[in-house]
KOLLUM-542795 format. One line per 8 residues: number of its first residue (from 1); their letters; for each residue x, y, z of N, C-alpha, C. Coordinates in pm, 1 decimal. Each point is the difference from the previous one (the first is absolute). Example, Ala and Ser with C-alpha at 12.3 -4.5 7.8 and 13.67 -1.06 7.14 Angstrom:
BEGIN
1 = AS = 1319.0 -569.0 780.0 -89.0 119.0 0.0 90.0 120.0 0.0  -35.0 105.0 -72.0 82.0 119.0 6.0 -77.0 109.0 73.0
This chain:
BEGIN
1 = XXXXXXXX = 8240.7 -7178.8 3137.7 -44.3 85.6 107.5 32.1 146.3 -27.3  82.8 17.5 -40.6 38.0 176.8 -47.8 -89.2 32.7 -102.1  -0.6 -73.8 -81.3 -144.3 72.0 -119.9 -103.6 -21.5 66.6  -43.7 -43.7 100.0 -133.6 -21.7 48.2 2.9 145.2 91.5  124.1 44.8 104.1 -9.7 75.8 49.8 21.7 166.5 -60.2  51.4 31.1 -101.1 49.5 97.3 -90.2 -185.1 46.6 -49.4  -47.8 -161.4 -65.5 -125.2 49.3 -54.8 -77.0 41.4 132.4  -35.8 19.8 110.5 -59.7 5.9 103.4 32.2 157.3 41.8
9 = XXXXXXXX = 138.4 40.8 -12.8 33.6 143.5 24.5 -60.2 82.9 -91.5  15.0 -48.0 -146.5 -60.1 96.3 -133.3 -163.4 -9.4 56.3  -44.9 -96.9 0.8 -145.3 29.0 48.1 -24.4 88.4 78.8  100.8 -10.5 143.6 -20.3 73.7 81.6 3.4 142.4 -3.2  86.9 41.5 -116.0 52.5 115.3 -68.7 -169.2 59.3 -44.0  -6.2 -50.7 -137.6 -106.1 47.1 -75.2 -118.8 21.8 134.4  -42.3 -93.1 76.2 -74.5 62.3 66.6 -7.2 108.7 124.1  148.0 20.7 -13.8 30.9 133.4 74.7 6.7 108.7 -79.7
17 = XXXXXXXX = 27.4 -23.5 -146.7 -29.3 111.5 -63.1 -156.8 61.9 -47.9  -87.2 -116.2 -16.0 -142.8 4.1 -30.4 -35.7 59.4 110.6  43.1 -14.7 104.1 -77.7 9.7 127.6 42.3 177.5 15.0  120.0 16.8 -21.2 74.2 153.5 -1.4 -94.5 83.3 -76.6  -21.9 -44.4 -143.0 -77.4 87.7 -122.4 -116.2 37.4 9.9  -85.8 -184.1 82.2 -117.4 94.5 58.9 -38.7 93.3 111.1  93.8 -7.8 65.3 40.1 114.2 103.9 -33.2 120.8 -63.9  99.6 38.4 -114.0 49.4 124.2 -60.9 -111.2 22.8 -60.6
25 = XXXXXXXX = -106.4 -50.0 -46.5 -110.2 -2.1 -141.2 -103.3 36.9 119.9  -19.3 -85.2 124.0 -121.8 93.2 115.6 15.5 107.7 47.3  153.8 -8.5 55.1 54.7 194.7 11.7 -27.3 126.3 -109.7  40.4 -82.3 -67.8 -63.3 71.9 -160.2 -122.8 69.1 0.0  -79.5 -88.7 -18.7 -168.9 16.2 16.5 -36.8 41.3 102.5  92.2 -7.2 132.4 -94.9 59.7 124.2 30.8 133.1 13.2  130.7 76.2 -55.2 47.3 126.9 -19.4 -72.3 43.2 -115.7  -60.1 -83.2 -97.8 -74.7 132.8 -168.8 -107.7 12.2 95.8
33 = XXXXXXXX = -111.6 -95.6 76.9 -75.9 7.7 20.3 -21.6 108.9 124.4  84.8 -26.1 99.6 31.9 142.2 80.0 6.5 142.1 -67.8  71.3 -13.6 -79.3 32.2 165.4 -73.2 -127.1 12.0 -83.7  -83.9 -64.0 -35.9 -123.2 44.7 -83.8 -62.9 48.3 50.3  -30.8 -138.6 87.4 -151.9 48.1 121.6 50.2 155.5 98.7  92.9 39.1 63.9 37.6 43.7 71.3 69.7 119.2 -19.9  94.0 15.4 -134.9 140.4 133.5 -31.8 -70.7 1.5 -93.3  -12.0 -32.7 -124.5 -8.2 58.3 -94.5 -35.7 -67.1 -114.9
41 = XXXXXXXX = -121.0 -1.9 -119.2 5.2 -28.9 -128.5 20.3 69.6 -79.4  -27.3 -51.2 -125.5 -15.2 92.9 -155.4 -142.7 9.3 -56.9  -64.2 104.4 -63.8 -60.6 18.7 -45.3 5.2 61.1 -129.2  -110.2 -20.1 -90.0 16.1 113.2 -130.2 -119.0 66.9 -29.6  59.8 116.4 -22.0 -130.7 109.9 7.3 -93.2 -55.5 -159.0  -100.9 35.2 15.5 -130.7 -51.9 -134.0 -105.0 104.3 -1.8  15.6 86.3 -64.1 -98.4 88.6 -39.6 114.4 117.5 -53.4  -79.6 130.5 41.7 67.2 149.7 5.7 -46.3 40.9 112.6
49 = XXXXXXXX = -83.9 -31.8 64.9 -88.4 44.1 155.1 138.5 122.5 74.6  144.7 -47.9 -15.1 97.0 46.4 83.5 74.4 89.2 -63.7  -16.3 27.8 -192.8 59.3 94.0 -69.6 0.4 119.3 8.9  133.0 109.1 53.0 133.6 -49.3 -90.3 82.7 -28.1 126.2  -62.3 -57.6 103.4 129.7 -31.3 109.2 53.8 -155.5 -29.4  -117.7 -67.9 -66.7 -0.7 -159.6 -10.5 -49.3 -23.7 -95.9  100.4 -67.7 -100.6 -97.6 -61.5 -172.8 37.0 -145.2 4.8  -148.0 -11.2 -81.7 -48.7 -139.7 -48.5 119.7 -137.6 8.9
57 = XXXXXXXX = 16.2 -58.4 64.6 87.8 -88.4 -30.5 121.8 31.5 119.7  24.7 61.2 100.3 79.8 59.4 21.2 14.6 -115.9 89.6  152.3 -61.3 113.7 11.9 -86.0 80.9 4.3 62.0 120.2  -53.7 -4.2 140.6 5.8 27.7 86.9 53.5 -91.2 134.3  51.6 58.5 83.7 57.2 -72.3 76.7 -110.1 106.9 147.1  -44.8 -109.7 70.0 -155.4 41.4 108.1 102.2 -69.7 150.0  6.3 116.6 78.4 56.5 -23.4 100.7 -119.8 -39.2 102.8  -16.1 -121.4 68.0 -75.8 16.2 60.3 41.8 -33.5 157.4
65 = XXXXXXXX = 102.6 9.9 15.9 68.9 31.0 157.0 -39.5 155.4 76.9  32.2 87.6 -90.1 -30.4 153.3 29.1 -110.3 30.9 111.6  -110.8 -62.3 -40.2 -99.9 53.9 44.8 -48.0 -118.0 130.1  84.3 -68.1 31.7 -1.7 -78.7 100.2 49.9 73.5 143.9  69.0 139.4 -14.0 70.9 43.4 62.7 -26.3 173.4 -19.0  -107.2 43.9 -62.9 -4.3 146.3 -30.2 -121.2 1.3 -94.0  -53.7 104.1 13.5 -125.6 5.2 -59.7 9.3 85.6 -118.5  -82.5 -64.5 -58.5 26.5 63.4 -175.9 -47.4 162.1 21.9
73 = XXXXXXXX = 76.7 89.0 -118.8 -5.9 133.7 12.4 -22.7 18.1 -143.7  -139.3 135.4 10.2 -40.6 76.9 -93.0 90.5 -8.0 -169.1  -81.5 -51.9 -117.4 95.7 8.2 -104.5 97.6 -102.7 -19.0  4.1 -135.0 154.7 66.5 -121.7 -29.2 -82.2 -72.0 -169.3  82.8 -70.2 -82.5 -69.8 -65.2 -104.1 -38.4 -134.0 113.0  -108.6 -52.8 -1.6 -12.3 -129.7 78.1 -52.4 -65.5 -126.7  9.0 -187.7 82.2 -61.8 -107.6 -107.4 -107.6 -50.3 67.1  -123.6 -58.5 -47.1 -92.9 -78.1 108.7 -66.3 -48.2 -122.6
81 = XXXXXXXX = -68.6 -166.1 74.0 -49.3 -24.8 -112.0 -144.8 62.3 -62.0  -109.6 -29.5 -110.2 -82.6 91.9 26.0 -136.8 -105.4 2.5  -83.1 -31.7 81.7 -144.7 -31.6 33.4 68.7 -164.9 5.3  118.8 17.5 118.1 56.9 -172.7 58.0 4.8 -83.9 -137.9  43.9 37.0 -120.2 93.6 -83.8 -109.1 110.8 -3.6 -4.5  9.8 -60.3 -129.0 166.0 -4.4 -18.2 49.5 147.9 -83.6  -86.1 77.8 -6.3 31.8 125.4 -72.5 64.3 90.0 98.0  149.1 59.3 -35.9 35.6 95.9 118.9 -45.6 171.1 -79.2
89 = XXXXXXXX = -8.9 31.3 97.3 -27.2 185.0 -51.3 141.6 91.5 59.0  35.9 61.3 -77.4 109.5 88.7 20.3 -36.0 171.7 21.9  -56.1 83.2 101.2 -18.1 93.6 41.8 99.1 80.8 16.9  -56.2 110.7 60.8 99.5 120.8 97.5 -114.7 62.2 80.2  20.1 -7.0 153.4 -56.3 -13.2 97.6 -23.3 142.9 4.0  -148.7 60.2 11.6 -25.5 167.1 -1.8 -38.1 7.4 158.4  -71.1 -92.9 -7.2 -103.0 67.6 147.9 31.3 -111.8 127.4  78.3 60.7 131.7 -11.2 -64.8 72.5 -78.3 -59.0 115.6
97 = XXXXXXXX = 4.3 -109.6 94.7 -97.1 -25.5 116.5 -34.1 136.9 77.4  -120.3 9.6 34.6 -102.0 104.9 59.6 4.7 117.8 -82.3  50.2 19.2 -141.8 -19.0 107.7 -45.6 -150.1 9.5 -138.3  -11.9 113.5 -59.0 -146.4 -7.0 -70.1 75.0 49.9 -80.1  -31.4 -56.2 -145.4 37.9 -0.9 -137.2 -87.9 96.9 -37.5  -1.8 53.0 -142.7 -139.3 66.5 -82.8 45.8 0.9 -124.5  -21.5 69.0 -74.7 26.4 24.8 -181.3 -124.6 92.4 -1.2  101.3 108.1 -99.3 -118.2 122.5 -12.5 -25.4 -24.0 -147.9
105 = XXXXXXXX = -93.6 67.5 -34.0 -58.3 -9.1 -160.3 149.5 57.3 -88.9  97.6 81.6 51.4 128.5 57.5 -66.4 100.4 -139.0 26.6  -13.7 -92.5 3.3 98.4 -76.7 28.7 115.2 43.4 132.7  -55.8 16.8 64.5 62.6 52.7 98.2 -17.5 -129.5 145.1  131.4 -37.6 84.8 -12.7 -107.2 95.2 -23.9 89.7 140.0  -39.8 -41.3 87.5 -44.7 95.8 143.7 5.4 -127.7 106.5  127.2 49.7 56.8 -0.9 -127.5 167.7 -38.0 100.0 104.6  -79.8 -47.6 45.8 -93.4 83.2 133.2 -21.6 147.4 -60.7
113 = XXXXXXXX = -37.7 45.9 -102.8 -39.6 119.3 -8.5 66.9 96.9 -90.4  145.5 -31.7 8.1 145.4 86.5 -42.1 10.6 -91.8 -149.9  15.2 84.1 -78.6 76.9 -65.1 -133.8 123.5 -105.9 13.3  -14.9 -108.6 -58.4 161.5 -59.9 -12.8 126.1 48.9 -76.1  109.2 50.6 47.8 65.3 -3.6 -65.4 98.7 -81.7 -61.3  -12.3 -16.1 -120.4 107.9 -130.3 -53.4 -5.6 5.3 -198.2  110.8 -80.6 2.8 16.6 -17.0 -169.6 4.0 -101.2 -45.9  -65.7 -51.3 45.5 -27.8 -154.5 -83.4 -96.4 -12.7 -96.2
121 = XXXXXXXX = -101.8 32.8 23.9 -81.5 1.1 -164.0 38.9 42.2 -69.0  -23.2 -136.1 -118.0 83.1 19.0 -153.0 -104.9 119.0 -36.9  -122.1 21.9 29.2 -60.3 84.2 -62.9 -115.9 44.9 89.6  -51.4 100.3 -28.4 -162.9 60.7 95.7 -112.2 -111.4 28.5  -88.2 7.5 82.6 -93.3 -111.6 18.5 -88.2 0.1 -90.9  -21.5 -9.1 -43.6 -176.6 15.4 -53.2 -128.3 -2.7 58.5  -84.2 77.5 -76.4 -141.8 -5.1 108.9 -57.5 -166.5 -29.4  48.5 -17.7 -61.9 -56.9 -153.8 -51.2 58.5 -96.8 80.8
129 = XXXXXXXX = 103.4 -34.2 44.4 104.3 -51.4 108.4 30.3 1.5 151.7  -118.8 77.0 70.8 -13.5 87.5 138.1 -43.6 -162.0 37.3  -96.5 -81.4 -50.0 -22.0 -89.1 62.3 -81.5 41.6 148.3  14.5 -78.2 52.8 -71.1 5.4 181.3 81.2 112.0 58.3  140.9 61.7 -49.5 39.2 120.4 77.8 -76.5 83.3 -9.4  -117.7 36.2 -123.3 -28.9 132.9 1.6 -56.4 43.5 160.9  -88.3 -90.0 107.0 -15.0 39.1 126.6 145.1 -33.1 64.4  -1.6 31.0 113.5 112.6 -18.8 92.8 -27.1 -145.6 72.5
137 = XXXXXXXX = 151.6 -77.2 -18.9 -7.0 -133.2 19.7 80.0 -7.5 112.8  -30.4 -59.2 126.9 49.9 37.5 153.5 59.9 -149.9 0.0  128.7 -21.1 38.1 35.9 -126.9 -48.6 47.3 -35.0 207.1  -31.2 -138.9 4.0 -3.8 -72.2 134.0 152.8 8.9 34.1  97.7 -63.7 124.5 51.4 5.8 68.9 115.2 -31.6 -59.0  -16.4 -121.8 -106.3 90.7 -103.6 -76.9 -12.0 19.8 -122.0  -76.8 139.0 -24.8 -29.9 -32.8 -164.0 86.9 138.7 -105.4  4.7 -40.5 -130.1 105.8 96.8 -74.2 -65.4 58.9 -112.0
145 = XXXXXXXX = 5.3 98.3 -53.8 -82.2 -0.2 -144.1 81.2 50.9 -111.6  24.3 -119.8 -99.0 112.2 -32.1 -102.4 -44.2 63.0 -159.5  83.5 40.2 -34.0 -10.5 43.3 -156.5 94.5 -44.5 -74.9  -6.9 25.8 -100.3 96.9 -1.9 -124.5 32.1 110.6 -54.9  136.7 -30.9 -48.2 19.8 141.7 -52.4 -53.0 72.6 -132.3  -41.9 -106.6 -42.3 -52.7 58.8 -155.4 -157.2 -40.4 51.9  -63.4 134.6 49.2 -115.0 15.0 90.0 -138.7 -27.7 -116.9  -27.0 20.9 -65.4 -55.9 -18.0 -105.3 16.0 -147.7 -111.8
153 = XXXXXXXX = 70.1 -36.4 67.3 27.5 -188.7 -62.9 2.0 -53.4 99.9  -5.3 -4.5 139.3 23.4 -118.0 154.5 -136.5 -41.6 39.6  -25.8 -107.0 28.9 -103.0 -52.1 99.1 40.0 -8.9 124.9  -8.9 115.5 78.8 56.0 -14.6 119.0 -107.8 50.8 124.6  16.4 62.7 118.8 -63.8 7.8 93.2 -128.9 99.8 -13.7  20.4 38.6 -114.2 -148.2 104.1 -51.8 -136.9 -70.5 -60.1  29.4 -150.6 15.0 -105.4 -97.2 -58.4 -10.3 -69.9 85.3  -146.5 -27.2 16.8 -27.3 -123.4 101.5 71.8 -137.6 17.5
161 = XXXXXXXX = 39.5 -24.3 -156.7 9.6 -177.0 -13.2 189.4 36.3 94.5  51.4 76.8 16.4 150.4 -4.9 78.3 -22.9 87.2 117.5  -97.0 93.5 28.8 13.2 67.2 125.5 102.1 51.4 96.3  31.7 12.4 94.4 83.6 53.8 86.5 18.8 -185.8 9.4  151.9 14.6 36.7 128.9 -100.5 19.0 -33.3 -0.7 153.3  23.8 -145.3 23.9 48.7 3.2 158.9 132.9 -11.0 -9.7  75.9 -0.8 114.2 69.7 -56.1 68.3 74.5 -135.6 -0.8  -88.4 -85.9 15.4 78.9 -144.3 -12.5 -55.1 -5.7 -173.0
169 = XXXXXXXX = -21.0 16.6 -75.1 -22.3 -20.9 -134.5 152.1 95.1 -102.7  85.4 54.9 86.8 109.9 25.4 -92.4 62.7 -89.1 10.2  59.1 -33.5 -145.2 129.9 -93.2 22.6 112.2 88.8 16.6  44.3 78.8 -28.6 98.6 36.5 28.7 29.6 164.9 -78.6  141.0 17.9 11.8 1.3 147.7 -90.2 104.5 13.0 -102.5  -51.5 29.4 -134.9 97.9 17.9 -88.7 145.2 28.3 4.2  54.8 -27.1 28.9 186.5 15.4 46.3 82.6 45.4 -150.4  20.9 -73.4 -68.7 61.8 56.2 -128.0 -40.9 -103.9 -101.2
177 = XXXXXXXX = 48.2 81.7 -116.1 -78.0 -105.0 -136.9 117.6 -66.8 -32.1  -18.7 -134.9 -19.3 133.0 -103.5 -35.3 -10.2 31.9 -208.2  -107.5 -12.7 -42.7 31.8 9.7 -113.3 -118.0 91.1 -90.9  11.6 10.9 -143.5 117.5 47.7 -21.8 190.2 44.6 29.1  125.8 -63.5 -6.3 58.4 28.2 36.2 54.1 165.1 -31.5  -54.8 84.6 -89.6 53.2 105.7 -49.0 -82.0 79.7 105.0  -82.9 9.5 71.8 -71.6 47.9 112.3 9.2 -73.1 151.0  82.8 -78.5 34.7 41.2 -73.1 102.5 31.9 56.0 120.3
185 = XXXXX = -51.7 55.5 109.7 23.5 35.9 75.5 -142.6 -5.4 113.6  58.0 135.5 89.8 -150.3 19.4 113.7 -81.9 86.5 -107.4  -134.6 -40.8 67.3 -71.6 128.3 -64.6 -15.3 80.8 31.9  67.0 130.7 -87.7 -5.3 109.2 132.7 -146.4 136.6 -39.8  -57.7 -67.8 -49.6 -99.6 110.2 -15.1 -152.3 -23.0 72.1
């Protein structure tokens, strides 16, 4: 009777521990899956579209809590995917809701009329690169108009096939680059 009852406790054991682990292994999974969908992934930049603020290969960490709570501002880098794939696009947000974009033949940016001022282009526009800015592009309530910094290499909001960004189509906003570790930090440019 004691080995019958001893073996009955160890059973009882192991299946309090099986039963514990899968506990710990759904908590597991229900917290990565929370923090993905919800705080935050990784991404890696693929092109030069973002050079020299963001190179080829670079690891990003995409906050996407932020904007659940505050609305993205002028020159944010945002992520969204591009024409509903699995391809993400990595921008910097020029033109905001109710404002009118343009591009002059000098490479020059114009929100409602006034020149932009800013330093983010790696380089001048080109007349070849104006895309749909060369008229003035009046963007809706929810909508953003995104570039790259290396203006002359990006497919961004100056071409039809990416257009002005909505709103619910950002995932989130560039927060800092995880890797490279010799460049590891926020991005502060």
């Amino acid at each position: 009777m004691g080995k019958e009852k001893k073996a009955e406790e160890e059973e009882f054991n192991i299946g309090k521990e099986l039963l514990g682990m899968l506990i710990y292994i759904i908590t597991v999974i229900v917290v990565v899956w929370f923090i993905v969908h919800f705080v935050g992934q990784r991404t890696e930049v693929s092109g030069e579209s973002m050079y020299d603020t963001l190179d080829d290969g670079d690891n990003l960490w995409v906050d996407k809590l932020t904007y659940r709570f505050k609305d993205p501002k002028r020159f944010d880098i945002i992520v969204f995917p591009y024409q509903d794939s699995d391809v993400y696009f990595i921008k910097r947000i020029i033109g905001l809701p109710g404002e009118k974009v343009r591009i002059d033949e000098a490479g020059v940016i114009y929100i409602d009329g006034e020149p932009l001022e800013e330093d983010y282009g790696y380089e001048v526009i080109e007349p070849g690169t104006i895309g749909r800015a060369w008229k003035e592009i009046s963007l809706g309530e929810d909508e953003y108009f995104v570039m790259g910094d290396n203006r002359n290499n990006s497919k961004d909001s100056r071409f039809e096939d990416v257009g002005n960004i909505s709103r619910d189509e950002l995932v989130g906003k560039a927060a800092f680059r995880m890797w490279p570790l010799s460049k590891f930090g926020k991005i502060d440019k």
